[in-house]
C-alpha positions as CSV (number, residue, x, y, z in Angstrom):
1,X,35.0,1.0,-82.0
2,X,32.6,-1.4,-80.1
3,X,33.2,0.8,-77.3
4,X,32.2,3.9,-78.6
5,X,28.8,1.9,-79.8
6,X,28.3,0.9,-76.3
7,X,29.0,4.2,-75.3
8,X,26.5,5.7,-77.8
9,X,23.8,3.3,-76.6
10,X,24.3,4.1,-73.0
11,X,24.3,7.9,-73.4
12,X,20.8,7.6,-75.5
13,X,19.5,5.9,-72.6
14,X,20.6,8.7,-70.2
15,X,18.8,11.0,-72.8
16,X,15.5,8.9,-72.4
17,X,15.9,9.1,-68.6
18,X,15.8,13.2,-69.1
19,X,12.7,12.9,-71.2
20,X,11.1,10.9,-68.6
21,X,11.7,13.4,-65.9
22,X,10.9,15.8,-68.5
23,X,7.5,14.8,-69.4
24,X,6.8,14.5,-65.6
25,X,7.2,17.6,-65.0
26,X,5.3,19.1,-68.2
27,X,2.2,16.4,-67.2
28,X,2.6,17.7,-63.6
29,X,2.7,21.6,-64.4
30,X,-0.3,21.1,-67.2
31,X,-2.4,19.2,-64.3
32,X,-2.1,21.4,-61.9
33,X,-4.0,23.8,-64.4
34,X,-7.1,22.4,-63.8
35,X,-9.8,21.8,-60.8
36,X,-10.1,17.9,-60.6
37,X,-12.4,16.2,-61.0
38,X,-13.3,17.2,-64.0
39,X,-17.5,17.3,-64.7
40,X,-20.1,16.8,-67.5
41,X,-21.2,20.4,-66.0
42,X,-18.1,22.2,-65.8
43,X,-17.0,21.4,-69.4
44,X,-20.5,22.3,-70.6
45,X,-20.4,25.6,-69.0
46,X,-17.0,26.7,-70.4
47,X,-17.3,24.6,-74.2
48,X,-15.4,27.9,-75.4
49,X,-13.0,28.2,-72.4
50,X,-9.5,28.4,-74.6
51,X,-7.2,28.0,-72.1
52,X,-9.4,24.9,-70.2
53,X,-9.2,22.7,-73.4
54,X,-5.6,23.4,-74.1
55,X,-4.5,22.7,-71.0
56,X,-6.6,19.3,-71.0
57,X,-5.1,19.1,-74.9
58,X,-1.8,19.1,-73.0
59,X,-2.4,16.9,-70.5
60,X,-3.9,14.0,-73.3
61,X,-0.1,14.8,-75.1
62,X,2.0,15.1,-72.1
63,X,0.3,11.7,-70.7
64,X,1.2,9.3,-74.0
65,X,4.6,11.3,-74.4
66,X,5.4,10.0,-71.2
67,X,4.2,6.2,-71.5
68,X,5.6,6.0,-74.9
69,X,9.6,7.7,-73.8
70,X,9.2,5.2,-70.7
71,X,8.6,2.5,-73.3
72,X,10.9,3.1,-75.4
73,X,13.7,3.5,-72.3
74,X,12.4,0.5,-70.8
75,X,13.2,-1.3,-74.4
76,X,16.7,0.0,-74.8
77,X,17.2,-0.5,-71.2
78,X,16.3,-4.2,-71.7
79,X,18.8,-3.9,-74.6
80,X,21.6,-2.8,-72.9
81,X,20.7,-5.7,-70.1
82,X,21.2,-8.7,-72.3
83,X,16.9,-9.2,-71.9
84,X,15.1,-10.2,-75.1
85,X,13.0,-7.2,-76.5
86,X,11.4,-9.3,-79.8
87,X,8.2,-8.6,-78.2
88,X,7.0,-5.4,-76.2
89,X,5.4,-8.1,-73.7
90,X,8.0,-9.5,-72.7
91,X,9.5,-6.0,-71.8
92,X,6.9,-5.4,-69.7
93,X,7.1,-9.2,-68.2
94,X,10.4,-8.2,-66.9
95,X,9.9,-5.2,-65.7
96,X,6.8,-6.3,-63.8
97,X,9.0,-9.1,-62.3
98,X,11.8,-6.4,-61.2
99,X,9.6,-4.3,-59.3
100,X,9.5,-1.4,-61.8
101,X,6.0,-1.6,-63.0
102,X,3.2,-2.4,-60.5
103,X,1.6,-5.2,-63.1
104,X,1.3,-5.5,-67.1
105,X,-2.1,-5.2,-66.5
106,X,-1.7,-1.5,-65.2
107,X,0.6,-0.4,-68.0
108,X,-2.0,-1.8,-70.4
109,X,-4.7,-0.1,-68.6
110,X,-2.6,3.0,-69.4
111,X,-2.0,2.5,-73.1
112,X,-6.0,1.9,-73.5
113,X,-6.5,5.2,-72.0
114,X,-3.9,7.1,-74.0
115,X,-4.9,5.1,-77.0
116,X,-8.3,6.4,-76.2
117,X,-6.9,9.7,-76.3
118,X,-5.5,9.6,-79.6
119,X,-8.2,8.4,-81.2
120,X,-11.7,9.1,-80.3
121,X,-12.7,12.2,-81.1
122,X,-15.7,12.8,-78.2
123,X,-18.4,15.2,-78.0
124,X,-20.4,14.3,-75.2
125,X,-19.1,16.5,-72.3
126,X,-19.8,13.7,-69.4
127,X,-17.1,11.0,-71.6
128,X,-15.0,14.0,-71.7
129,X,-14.8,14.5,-67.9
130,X,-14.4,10.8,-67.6
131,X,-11.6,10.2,-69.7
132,X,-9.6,12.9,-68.2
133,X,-10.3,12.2,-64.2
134,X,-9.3,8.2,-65.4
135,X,-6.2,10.0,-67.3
136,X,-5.6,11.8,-63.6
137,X,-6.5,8.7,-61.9
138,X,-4.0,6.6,-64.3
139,X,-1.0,9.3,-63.7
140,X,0.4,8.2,-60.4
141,X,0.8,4.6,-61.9
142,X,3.3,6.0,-64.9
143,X,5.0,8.2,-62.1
144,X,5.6,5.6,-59.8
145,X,6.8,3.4,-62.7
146,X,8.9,6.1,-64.2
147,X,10.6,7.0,-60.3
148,X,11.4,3.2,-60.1
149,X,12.8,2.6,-63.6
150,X,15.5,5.3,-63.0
151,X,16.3,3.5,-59.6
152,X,16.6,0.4,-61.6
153,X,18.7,2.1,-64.4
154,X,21.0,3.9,-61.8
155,X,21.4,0.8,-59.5
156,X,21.6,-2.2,-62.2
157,X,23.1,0.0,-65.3
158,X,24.8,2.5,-63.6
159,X,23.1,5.0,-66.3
160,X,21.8,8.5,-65.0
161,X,19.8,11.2,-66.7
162,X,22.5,12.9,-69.0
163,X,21.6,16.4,-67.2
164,X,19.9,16.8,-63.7
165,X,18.2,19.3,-65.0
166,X,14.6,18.0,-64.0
167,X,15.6,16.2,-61.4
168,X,14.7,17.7,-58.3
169,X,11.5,18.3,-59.6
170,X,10.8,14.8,-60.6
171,X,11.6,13.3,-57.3
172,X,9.1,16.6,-55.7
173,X,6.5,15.7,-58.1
174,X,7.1,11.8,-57.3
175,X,7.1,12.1,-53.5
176,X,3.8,14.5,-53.5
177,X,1.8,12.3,-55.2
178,X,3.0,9.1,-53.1
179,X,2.4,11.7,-49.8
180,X,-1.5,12.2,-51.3
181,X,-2.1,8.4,-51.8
């Protein structure tokens, strides 16, 4: 019985490593719609362009998707390593001190964004442009984050994503942004 729990736990977690790699390459594929930066101009110029605003409409719901299923993995990961989990800051703490996330600061610089995101309803075509080239500039952080917690999940839990099905893309989308910077 306690096996089959233990079992259950670590086969969720291998479904939350194919999300991640999931959402990567959804975020990836929706960013790659657009012409970056992103201006006051442009968006002025096209306020009725359809296919513009959903793909920036995808980009603002691929970006938290992905920080909140890396949360919630790096949680149950934490779980499944014996860490304590009572607060969401000291997940982070730990994952900051193993090398998976660049700082706390960063991933909370990420949250504000995508908080941002989900709740400020903006006009003004110039905050527009800005919140979206941060969202762009804020990307690379989650997908270095994301590359490295599946290292540490693989090497430290021995836990894989359930299916490969996303993963050669994930580590192409990973390894060209890391070529760029």
């Amino acid at each position: 019985m306690n096996q089959s729990i233990l079992d259950s736990e670590k086969l969720h977690l291998a479904e939350l490593l194919e999300a991640i790699q999931r959402c990567v390459y959804f975020l990836d594929a929706s960013s790659r719609k657009l012409i970056w930066p992103l201006t006051k101009e442009r968006l002025e110029t096209q306020k009725k362009d359809v296919v513009l605003f959903e793909a920036m409409a995808a980009i603002n719901e691929r970006f938290a998707k992905l920080q909140d299923t890396l949360g919630a993995a790096m949680r149950h990961a934490c779980i499944l390593a014996g860490e304590p989990t009572d607060s969401f800051l000291k997940v982070l703490s730990f994952y900051e001190k193993a090398g998976v996330l660049e700082s706390v600061a960063s991933w909370q610089l990420c949250r504000a964004a995508r908080n941002l995101a989900a709740h400020d309803y903006e006009i003004e075509y110039a905050e527009i442009a800005d919140h979206f080239n941060s969202l762009q500039t804020l990307t690379p952080l989650l997908y270095e984050s994301a590359v490295r917690f599946l290292s540490y999940c693989q090497e430290t839990l021995g836990i894989e994503p359930r299916q490969a099905d996303f993963s050669a893309e994930f580590l192409a989308i990973v390894e060209t942004k890391q070529a760029r910077e």
